[in-house]
N, C-alpha and C positions, 0 to 999 in steps of 0.2 A: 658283402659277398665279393666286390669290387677288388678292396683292401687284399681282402684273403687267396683272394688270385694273384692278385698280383705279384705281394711276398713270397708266396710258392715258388714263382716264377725267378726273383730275385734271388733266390737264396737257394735256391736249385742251382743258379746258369753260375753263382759266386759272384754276385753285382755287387754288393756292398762288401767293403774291404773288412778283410777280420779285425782289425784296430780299432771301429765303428764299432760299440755296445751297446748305445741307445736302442731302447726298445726291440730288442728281439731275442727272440725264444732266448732260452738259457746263458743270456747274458746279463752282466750288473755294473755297475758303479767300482764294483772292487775287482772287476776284470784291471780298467787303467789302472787304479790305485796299487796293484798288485806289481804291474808293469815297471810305473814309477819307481817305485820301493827298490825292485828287483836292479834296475838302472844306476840307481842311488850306492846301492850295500856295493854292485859290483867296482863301478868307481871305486869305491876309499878303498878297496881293498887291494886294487893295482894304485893306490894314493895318486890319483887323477883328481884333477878339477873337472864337475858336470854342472852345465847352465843350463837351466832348465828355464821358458818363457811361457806364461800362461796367456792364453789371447782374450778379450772379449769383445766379440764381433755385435755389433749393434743394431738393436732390430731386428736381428737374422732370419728372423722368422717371416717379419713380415715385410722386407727385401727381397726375397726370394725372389728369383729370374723364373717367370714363369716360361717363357721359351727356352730358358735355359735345362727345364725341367724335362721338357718335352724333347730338349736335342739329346740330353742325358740318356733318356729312354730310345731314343734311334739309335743310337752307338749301341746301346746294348742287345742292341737287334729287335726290336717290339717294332711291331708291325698290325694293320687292320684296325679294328673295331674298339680295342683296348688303348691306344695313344688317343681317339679321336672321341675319345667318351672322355679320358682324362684333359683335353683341349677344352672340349665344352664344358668340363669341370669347372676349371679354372679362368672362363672366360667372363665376362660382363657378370662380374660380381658389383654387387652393392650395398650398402649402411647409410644410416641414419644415425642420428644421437638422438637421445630422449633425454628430458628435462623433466621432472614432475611429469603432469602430462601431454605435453607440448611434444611434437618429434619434429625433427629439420630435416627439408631436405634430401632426395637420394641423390647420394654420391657416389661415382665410382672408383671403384678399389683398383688403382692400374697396376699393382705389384703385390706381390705376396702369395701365401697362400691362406684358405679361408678359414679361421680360428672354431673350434671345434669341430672340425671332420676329424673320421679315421683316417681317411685318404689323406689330409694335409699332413701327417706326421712324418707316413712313408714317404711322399713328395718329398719334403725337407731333407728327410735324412738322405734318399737318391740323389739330390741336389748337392749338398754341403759335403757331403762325404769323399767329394773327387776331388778337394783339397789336399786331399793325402797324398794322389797323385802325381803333385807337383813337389812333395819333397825330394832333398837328397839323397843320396843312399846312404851320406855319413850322418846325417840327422834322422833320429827318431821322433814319430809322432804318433798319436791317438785322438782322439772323439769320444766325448760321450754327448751324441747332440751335436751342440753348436758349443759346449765344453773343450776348447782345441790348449793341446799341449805340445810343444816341442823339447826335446833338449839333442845335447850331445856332447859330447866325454874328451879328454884329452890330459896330455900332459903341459900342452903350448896352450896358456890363455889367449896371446894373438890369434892362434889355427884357430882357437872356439869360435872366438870372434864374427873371425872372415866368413867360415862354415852357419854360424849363425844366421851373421848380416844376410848373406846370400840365400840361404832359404828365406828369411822377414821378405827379403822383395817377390822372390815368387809368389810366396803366398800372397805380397798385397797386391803382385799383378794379375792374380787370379782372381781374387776381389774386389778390383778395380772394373776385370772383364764381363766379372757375375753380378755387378749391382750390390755388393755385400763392401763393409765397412769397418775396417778394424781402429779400435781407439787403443792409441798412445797412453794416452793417461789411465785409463782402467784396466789395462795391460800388466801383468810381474814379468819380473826377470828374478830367481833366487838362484845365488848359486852356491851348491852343494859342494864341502871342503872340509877336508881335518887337520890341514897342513897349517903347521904354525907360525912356518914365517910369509914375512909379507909380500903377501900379493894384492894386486888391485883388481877391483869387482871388473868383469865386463860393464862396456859401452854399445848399446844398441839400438840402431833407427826404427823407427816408422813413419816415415819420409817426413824423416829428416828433424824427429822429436825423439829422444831417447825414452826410452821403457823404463821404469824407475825398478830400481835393485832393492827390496825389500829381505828380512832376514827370514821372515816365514809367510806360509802361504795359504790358506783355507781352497783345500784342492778335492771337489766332491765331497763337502762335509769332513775330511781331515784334514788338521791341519798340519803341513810339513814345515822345520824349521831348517837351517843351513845344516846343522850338524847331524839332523835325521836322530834325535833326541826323544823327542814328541813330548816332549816336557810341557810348551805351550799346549799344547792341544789337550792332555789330560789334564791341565791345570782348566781351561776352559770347559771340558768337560765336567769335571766337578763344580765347577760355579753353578752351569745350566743346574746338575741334577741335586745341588741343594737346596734351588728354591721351586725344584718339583717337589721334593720332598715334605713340603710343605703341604700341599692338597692331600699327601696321607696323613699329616698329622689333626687334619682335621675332618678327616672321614673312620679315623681310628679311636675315639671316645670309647674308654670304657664300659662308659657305663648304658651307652646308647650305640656304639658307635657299629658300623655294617661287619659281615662277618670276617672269616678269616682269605677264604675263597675270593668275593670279590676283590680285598685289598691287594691281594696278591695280585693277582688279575691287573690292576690299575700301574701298580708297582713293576708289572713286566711290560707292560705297555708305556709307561710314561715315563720311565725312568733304564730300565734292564735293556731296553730296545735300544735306547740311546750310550750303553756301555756297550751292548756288542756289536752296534756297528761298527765297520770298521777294525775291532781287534786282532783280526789277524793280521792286520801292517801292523796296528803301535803296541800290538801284544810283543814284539821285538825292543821294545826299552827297556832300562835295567829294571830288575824288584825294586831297587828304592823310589822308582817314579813311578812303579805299575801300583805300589803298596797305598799310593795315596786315593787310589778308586776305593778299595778294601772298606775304608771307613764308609762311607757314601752304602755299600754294599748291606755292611753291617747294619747302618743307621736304617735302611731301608726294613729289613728282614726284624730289627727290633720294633719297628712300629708298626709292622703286620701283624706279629703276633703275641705284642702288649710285652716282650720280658725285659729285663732289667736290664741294664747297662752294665750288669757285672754278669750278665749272662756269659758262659764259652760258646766264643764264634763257631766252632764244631757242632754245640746243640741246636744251634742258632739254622745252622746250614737241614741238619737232621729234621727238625723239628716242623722246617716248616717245605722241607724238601725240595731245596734250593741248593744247586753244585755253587762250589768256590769259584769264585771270578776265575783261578788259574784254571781250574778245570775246564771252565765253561772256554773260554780261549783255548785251550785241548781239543778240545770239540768242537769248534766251530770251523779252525782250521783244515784239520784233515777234511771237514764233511764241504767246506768250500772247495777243497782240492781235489776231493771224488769229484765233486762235481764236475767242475769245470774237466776233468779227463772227458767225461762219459759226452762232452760234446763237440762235437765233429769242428778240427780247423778251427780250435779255441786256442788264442795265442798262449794260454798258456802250455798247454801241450809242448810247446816249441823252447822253453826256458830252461832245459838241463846243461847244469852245466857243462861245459867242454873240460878235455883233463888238464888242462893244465891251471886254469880257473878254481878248479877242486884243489890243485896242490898247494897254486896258492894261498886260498883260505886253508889249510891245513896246516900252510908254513905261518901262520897270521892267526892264531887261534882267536886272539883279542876281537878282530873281525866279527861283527854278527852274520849270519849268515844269509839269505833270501828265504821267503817265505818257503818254498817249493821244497830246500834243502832242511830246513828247518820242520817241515811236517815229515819229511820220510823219516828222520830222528824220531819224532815220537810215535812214527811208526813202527821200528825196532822191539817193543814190546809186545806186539798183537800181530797176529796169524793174516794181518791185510798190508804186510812190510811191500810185498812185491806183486801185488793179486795188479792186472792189468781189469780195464773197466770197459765195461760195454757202452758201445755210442748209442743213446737215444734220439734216432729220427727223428725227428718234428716233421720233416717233409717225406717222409716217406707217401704217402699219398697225395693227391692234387684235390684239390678239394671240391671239384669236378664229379669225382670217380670215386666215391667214399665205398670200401669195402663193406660188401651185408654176408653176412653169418646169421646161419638160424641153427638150432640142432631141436631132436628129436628128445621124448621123454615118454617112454612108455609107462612109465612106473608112477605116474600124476594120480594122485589120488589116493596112495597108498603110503601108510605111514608105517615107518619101517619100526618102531618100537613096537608096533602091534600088529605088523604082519609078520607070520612065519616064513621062513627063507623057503620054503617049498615053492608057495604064492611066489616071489618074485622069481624061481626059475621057470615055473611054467608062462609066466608074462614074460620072462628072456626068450623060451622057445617058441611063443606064437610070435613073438616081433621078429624072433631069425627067420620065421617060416616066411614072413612078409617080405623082408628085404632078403632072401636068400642068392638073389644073383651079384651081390656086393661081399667085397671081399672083405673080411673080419677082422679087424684090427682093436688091439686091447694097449691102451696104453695107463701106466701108475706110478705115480714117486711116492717117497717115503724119506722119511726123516726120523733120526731114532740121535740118540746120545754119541757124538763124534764118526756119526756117518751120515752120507746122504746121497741116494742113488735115485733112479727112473731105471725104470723096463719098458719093453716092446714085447709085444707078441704076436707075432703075425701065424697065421695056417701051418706052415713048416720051418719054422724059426723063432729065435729070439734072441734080441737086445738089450742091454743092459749095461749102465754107464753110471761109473763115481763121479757126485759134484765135490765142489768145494766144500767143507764144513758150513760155513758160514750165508751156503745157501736156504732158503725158507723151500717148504713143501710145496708149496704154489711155483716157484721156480721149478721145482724137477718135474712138478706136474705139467709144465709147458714146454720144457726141453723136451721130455718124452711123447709129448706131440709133436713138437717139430723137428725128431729124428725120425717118427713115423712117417710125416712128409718126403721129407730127403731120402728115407727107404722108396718112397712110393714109385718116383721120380722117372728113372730108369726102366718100372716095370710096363709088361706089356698089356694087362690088363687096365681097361679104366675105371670101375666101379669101386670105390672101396666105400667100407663105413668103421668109423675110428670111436671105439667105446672106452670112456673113460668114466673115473666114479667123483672127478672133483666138477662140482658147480660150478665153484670159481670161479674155475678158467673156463669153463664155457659163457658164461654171463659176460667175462672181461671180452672176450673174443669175440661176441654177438653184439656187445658197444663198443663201437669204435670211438678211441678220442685221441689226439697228438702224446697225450701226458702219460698213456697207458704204457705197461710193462714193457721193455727192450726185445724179450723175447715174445712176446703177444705181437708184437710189431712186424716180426720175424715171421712169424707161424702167420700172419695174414699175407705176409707179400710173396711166401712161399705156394700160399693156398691160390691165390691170383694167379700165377704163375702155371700153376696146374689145371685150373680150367683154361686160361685158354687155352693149352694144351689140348685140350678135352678128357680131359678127365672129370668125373662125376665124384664127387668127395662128400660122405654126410657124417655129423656127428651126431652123437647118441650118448647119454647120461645112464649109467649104472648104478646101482649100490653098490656099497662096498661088503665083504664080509658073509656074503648070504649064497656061498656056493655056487657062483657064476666061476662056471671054470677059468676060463680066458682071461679075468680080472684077477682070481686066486694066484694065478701064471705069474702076471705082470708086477702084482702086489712081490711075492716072493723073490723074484729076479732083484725087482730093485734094494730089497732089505738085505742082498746079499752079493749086488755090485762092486766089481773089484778095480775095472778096467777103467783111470781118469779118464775124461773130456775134456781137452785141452781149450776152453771155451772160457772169455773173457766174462766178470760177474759183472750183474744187473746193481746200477746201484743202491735202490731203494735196501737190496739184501747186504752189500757194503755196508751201508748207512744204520741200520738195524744191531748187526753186528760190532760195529764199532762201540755204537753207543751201549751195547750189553757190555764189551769189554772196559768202559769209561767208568761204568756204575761200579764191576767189579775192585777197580784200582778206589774209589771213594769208598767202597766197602771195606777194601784193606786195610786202610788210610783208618778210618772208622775204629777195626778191633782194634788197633794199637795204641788208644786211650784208655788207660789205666786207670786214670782218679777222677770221670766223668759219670754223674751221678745217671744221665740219663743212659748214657749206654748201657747200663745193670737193667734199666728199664725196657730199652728200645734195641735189643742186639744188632739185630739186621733193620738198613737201612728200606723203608716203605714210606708211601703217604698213608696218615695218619685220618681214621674220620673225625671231622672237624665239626664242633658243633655249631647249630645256627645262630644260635645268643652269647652277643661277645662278650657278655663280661664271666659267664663260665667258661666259656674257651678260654679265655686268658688266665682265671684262676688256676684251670688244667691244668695249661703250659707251664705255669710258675712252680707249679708243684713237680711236674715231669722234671722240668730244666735243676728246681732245688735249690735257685734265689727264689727267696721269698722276704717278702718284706720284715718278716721274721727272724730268717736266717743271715740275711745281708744287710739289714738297717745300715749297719756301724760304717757300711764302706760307701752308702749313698747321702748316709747325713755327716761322712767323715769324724765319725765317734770312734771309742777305742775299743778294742775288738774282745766282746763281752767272755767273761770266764762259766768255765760248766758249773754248773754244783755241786756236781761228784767228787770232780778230780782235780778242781780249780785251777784245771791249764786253761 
């Protein structure tokens, strides 16, 4: 509860700096990683030298300046009952060691902070993160944790240097001041270059020990090399996942071995998960280095579903309903890059390039590009080229003050395949008769083939607004709630009651959680807003289709909405959309195999039911795919490729 306040609080007032990813809402690993990359491509393309310095601060965790905690939180203005509970938190801590069972000892902890709380994490991060602080403005740096990075760009190795040097000391005098400690020797220095003639690596202290210049760097589980290649890193990746590969090969027994279902299962867990980490940085290396995952991919997808090695990698894909590595990198990319939009003061938000940066990469085609520029490319194909993204709160409430929603349900008990529409208008008219000094409000989306609208219907009026294609029915079903708010707003009446026919968004609106919809988040801070105003606001659940006039209204309005809504998309409906249009382009991809036995079988791409007993599942497959031990002997016992009887070709 502590925890949870507190963060509210943090990330409400903008305490932790945006560079800082560790552990919070909608951030990752591949926020820096992005960053980096981003830093990197930009360099070679103005063909600069960029030094980049990884730190490893030692201990960090359990160094921690606990008053240095406690003065961090004064500066940020905390005040009362919350510093003075985190004081006694952090005060006369103690341990023991245990031996078998023998314990020693209480001792006490006079630094750090205390290993497994919630509160110790936030502490830490409130703590460590005012390192950033103390940088230059010509040096760049980031956090994830106690994961510190710096670099910075130039044409003059000497200016790197100096610019270097001079922030290494800040920062060790700021760890000198904090009780924190940076080691020399566990330290990189890499510096990133394409230029071919010679220059000499940087030289840099930590008082008074040079940082050693290594050529590649394992930075958050990728690893980067000088030339930004990722050659090592995918070569390293394939090692790992060929001797995962191994545990399917021995969960995959024909003649005993587990279905198709789990193996896959196992297979996207233990090996898939470890390919798309990370691929949208080293998904940027050429196909000839990207093509060495492919095998790995292939090998994995043949011992899921038992077929041959002469199997085509296309049925391979089909069969077992699995997108191509390049695909899957298509996808992960842009759906990391919604992402990170839809969240507020996410440094990536901040990485367009400037024009003259664009013209350079234009004059420079050879240049790869940055992530950022590199997914709007392959957004060029699909109707979300230029869609701007809605921010998802996380703090929009305090957690204090959690919003309650209830609504009404007249119609409980009544099932509508067996009740006549007569029945539920006369239960409309005695609930009007009950709430009759509340104003009527009917709100409905609709979603049909290349349109998608909501309507309003109020007593003497009515609303009605086009969304995006790409919107889902649940979207317009909440926008058209909360343009029914924004209607309300201005009037002079207070009582209204707002009838809508989708459950949905009533059930989503009466749980409140951080994760819920964009616009559910909207339509609650609006609804807050309105009572304390004094306004009295109820909802109420309809059917749909059964002669409720005021819903028939609303229904109609929006099936025939003309006027956009110039309203940024939610991106769970982004995300949806994208990935329909992903399936369509493998679909495409798909008909335009000509001499593929199973596509005669299997037109359109689907999952497939998979039987529970593997060694008929795998006979199936053999037969679908059309290797069969039969048909392909000659090319797996390397025999000569047997003639017809007929026609003795």
């Amino acid at each position: 509860m502590v925890n949870a306040r507190l963060v509210f609080e943090l990330e409400k007032q903008g305490c932790i700096p945006p560079l800082q990813s560790g552990f919070r809402r909608g951030r990752s690993t591949f926020d820096n990683l992005v960053l980096l990359e981003t830093q990197i491509r930009n360099a070679f393309v103005r063909r600069n030298h960029l030094v980049s310095i990884f730190f490893d601060i030692e201990k960090a965790y359990d160094r921690t300046w606990r008053y240095g905690i406690l003065l961090t939180l004064f500066n940020f203005g905390f005040r009362g009952n919350l510093p003075i509970f985190l004081k006694n938190f952090l005060s006369h801590r103690t341990f023991r060691v245990r031996m078998g069972n023998f314990y020693s000892d209480h001792f006490i902890q006079a630094e750090g902070v205390p290993q497994g709380s919630v509160l110790s994490v936030t502490l830490f991060i409130i703590h460590l993160s005012q390192i950033l602080n103390y940088l230059p403005s010509y040096v760049h740096g980031n956090l994830y944790v106690d994961d510190l990075q710096i670099s910075c760009q130039g044409s003059d190795m000497h200016l790197i240097e100096r610019q270097l040097q001079n922030a290494v000391n800040k920062l060790v005098a700021w760890c000198n001041k904090n009780g924190h400690s940076i080691s020399p020797e566990k330290s990189r220095c890499v510096h990133f270059c394409r230029k071919r003639t010679l220059h000499l690596d940087p030289v840099i202290h930590i008082q008074n020990v040079a940082i050693p210049v290594v050529d590649d760097i394992r930075f958050l589980g990728v690893i980067f090399d000088r030339k930004l290649t990722f050659l090592p890193h995918i070569l390293h990746l394939r090692k790992k996942c060929e001797r995962s590969l191994n545990i399917l090969k021995v969960l995959s027994k024909t003649s005993w071995g587990a279905d198709r279902t789990s193996i896959l299962r196992i297979y996207q867990a233990v090996i898939l998960s470890r390919i798309d980490y990370g691929c949208m940085i080293y998904g940027s290396a050429r196909p000839t280095v990207l093509r060495r995952l492919d095998t790995i991919h292939h090998s994995g997808l043949r011992i899921c579903t038992g077929a041959f090695r002469t199997s085509p990698v296309e049925s391979l894909y089909i069969i077992s309903h699995q997108l191509p590595l390049d695909l899957r990198r298509q996808k992960i990319s842009p759906l990391y890059f919604f992402r990170a939009q839809s969240v507020r003061n996410h440094p990536l938000n901040h990485l367009s390039l400037p024009a003259g940066l664009r013209r350079l990469y234009a004059a420079r085609p050879s240049h790869i590009l940055p992530l950022c520029e590199r997914t709007k490319i392959l957004l060029h194909d699909s109707n979300l080229n230029n869609v701007s993204v809605q921010f998802s709160d996380f703090f929009t409430f305090p957690p204090w003050d959690i919003p309650q929603l209830s609504f009404l349900n007249p119609f409980s008990g009544f099932d509508k395949s067996s009740t006549a529409p007569v029945t539920f208008q006369q239960l409309f008219h005695h609930h009007r008769y009950q709430y009759s000094s509340f104003v009527p409000i009917f709100t409905d989306g609709s979603k049909s083939d290349g349109h998608v609208g909501c309507g309003v219907v109020f007593p003497s009026d009515t609303l009605s607004y086009r969304l995006h294609n790409c919107c889902s029915v649940f979207t317009a079903e909440l926008v058209a709630i909360f343009s029914a708010l924004q209607e309300i707003s201005p009037s002079s009446q207070r009582n209204f009651i707002i009838y809508t026919d989708s459950m949905s968004a009533l059930e989503t609106l009466s749980h409140y959680d951080t994760q819920m919809h964009p616009v559910g988040l909207e339509i609650l801070s609006v609804l807050q807003g309105l009572r304390n105003k004094g306004f009295h606001i109820i909802f109420c659940w309809v059917p749909s289709h059964v002669g409720i006039s005021g819903n028939e209204t609303a229904d109609a309005i929006a099936k025939f909405a003309s006027a956009f809504l110039p309203q940024a998309l939610p991106y769970p409906d982004i995300k949806k959309s994208f990935v329909s249009h992903l399936f369509s382009v493998w679909q495409q991809s798909w008909s335009l195999q000509s001499n593929n036995k199973l596509r005669s079988v299997k037109p359109l791409i689907g999952l497939w039911p998979i039987l529970p007993i593997r060694e008929a599942d795998v006979k199936l497959t053999l037969l679908r795919i059309g290797h069969t031990r039969f048909t392909h002997r000659h090319l797996l016992f390397g025999e000569r490729a047997p003639l017809c009887p007929t026609c003795h070709e």
